[in-house]
C-alpha positions in Angstrom: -17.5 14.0 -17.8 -14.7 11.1 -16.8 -12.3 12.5 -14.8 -8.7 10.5 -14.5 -6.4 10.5 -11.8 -3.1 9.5 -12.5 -2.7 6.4 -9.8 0.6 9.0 -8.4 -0.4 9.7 -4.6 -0.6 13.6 -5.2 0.8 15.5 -1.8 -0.7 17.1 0.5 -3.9 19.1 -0.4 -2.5 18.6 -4.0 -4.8 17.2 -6.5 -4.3 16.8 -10.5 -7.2 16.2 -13.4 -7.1 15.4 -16.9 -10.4 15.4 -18.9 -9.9 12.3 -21.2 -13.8 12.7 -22.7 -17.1 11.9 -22.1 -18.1 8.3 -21.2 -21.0 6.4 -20.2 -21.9 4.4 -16.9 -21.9 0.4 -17.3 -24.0 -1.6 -15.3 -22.2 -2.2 -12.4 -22.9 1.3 -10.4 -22.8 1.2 -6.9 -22.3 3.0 -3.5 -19.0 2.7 -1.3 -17.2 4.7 1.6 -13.7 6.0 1.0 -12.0 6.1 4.6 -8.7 8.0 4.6 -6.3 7.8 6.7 -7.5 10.1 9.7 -10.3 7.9 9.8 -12.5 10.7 8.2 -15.4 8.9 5.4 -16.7 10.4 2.1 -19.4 8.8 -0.3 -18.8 8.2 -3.2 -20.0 6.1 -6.8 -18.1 3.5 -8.2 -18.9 2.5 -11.5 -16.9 0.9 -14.7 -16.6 3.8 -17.1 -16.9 3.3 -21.1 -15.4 6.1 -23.2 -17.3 7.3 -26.0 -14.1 8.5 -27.5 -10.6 6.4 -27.2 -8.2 8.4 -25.2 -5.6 10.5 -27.8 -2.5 8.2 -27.7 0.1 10.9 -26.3 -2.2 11.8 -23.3 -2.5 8.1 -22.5 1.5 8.1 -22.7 1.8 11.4 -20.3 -0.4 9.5 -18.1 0.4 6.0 -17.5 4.2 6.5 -18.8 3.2 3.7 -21.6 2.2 3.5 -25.4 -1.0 3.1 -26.3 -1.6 -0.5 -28.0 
């Protein structure tokens, strides 16, 4: 499952999710540390995602605010 955030820094203890499909992990997986801003760390995977479906045009558009190409 790819989850998408939509880049909009959500408020406090507010978080938003859009399922845009299943996709597979490239090559390029690896381990990093996200440090907010109280200094606290989580784990986490980064990783290049490919979609095995494209994203539907108008839910691209709700979440980037542009058209599809």
């Amino acid at each position: 499952m790819c989850r998408f955030s939509s880049g909009v820094k959500p408020r406090e203890q507010e978080k938003s999710y859009y399922f845009v499909g299943s996709a597979v992990a490239l090559d390029d997986v690896r381990e990093s540390v996200n440090r907010s801003e109280d200094g606290s760390e989580s784990k986490v995977v980064v990783s290049t995602l490919k979609l095995i479906k494209p994203v539907d045009p108008e839910l691209y558009r709700h979440l980037t605010g542009k058209s599809a190409l």
